[in-house]
N, C-alpha and C positions, 0 to 999 in steps of 0.2 A: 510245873508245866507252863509252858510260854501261850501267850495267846495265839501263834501262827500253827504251834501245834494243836494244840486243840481243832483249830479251824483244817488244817492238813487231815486231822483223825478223821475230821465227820466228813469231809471231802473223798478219801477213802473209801468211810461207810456206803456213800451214797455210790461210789463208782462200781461198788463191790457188790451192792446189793439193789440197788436200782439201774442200774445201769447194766450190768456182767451178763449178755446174753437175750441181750431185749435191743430187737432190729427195728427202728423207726424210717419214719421217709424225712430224706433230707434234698431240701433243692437241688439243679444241675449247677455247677459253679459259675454260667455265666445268668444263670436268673432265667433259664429258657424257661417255657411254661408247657413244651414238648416233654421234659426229660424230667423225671425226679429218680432217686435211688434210695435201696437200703442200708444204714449204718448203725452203727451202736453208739448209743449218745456218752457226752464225754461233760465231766463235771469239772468246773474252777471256783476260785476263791477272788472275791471280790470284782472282778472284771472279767469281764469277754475279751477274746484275742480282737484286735483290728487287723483283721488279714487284708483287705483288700476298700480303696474309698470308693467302690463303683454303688449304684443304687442298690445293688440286691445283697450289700454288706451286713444290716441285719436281721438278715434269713439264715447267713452263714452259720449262725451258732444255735442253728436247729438242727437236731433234738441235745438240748443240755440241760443241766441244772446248775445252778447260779448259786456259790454256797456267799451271803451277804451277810457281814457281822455290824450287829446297831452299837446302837451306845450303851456301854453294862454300868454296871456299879462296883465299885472297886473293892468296899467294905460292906458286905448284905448277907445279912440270912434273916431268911420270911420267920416274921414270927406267927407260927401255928396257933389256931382258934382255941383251941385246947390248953394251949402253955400258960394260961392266967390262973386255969383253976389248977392244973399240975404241979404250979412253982416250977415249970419249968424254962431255964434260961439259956438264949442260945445268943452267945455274944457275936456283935456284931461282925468281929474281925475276923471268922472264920469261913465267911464264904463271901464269892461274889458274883455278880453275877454275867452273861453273857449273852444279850439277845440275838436272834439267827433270823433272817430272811432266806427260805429255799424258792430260788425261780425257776420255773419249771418253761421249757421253750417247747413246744412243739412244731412240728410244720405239715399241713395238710392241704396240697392245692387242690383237690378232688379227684371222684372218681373217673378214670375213663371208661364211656362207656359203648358198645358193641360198635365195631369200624372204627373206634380211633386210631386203633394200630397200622391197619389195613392204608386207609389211607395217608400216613406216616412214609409206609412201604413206596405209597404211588407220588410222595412228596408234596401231597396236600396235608394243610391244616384247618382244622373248622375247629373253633375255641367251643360251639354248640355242645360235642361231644364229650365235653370236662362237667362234669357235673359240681359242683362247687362242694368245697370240704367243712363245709361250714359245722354241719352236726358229727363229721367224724374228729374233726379236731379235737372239740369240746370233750367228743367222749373218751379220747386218745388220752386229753391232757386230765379228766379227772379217773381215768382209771389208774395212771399214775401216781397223780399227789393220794388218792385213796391207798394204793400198797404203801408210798412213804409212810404215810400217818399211821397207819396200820403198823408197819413195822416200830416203826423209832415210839408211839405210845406201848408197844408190846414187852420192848426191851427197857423201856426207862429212860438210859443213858447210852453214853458213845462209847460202844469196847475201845480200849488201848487209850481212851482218855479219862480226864477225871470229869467230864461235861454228865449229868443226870437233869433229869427234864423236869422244871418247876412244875407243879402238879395241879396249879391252878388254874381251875379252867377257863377261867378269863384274860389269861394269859395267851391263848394260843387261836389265830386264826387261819383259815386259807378260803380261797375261792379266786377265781379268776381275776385279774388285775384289773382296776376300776382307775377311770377318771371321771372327777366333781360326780359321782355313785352310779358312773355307769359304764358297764363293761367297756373295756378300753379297745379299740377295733385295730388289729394289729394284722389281719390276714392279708395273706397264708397263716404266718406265724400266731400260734395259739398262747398265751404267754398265762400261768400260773403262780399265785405266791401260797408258802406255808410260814408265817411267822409263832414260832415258839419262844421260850427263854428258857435257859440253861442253867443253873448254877453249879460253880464251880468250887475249888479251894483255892485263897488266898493266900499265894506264897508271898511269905514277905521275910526281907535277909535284915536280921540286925544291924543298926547301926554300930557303925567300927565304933563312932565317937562314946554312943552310950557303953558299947564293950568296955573300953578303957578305962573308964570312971568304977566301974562295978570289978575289974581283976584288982 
C-alpha cells in the first residue's frame, strides 16, 4: 500500500466519520462579521485549498480537518517490554512507521444576542451585540478532537488500510495549537492538533539485480 493511500484511507475515515452529518458555523465569503452560515466540514491531505488572497483567506477552511503526515521510519517495529524475557524477536524490516498530525479548524465569531437581527432588518450594525465566541469555540473544537480520539483509540487502526495505532502512550498528543507554550490566538478561527503514529507494513520489491544471481 502506497503512502498517499494510506493517507487518502484516513482522510476518508475522518470525512466519514467526523465530518458526515456534523453542521459547523463557517464565515460569510467576504469576511462580513454580520453573516456566518452552517456547513459540513471537509477534510484534506497535507494542505489547505488557497481559494482566494483577500485577508479573510484563512478562516476560509473553517470548519476542516487537516490530515498532516511527519517524518516515519522506513524500517521499524517497537520492540515490546516483554520480548527480552519471551525470546521474542520482531525483525526490523517488517514494519514501519507513519506519523500523523490531525488539524482541527473551527470557526466561532460569537453569539448574537437579543436585537441583532432586528436591527440588521432596520440596516444598523452595533458589533456590542456579538458576544464573542471565545468559550464556544474551545468547547466546539475539543468536543471534536474528543469524538476523534475516542473513535480511532476504539478501533485501533484505519479500516481499508494497513495503518494500526502505535499503542504507546507517549506517543500520542492533542490540545490546542501552542506558540513558545502558549495557546496560539488565531480567532475567530479555533485551531486544534491530535498528533499519533501509525505503524504500518513495509512493502518492499526485490531487487531484479539480487533475483538474477539467486535463478
Amino acid at each position: 500500500m502506497t503512502t498517499h493511500e494510506r493517507l487518502e484511507g484516513l482522510r476518508k475515515w475522518c470525512e466519514k466519520n467526523l465530518c458526515e452529518g456534523r453542521l459547523m458555523k463557517a464565515p460569510a465569503d467576504d469576511g462580513d462579521l454580520k453573516r456566518w452560515e452552517w456547513v459540513e466540514p471537509k477534510c484534506y491531505i497535507n494542505y489547505y485549498p488557497v481559494l482566494t488572497p483577500s485577508d479573510f483567506s484563512e478562516f476560509y477552511v473553517s470548519p476542516s480537518i487537516l490530515v498532516c503526515q511527519g517524518l516515519g521510519r522506513m524500517k521499524f517495529t517497537e520492540e515490546e517490554k516483554y520480548d527480552h524475557y519471551k525470546n521474542v524477536t520482531r525483525p526490523q524490516e517488517l514494519g514501519q512507521s507513519l506519523p500523523i498530525t490531525l488539524i482541527f479548524s473551527v470557526y466561532d465569531q460569537g453569539t448574537r444576542l437579543k436585537g441583532f437581527i432586528p436591527q440588521l432588518r432596520d440596516g444598523e450594525f452595533n458589533e456590542d451585540l456579538i458576544v464573542e465566541g471565545t468559550q464556544a469555540g474551545m468547547e466546539t473544537l475539543n468536543r471534536w478532537m474528543d469524538d476523534a480520539m475516542r473513535k480511532l483509540l476504539g478501533l485501533g487502526h484505519v479500516p481499508g488500510t494497513d495503518l494500526f495505532i502505535n499503542r504507546k502512550v507517549e506517543d500520542g498528543v492533542y490540545g490546542p495549537m501552542q506558540e513558545q507554550h502558549y495557546v496560539k490566538d488565531t480567532r475567530p478561527s479555533y485551531i486544534g492538533i491530535i498528533q499519533m503514529e501509525f505503524n504500518c507494513y513495509a512493502e518492499e520489491e526485490p531487487s531484479e539485480d539480487i533475483l538474477k544471481c539467486l535463478i
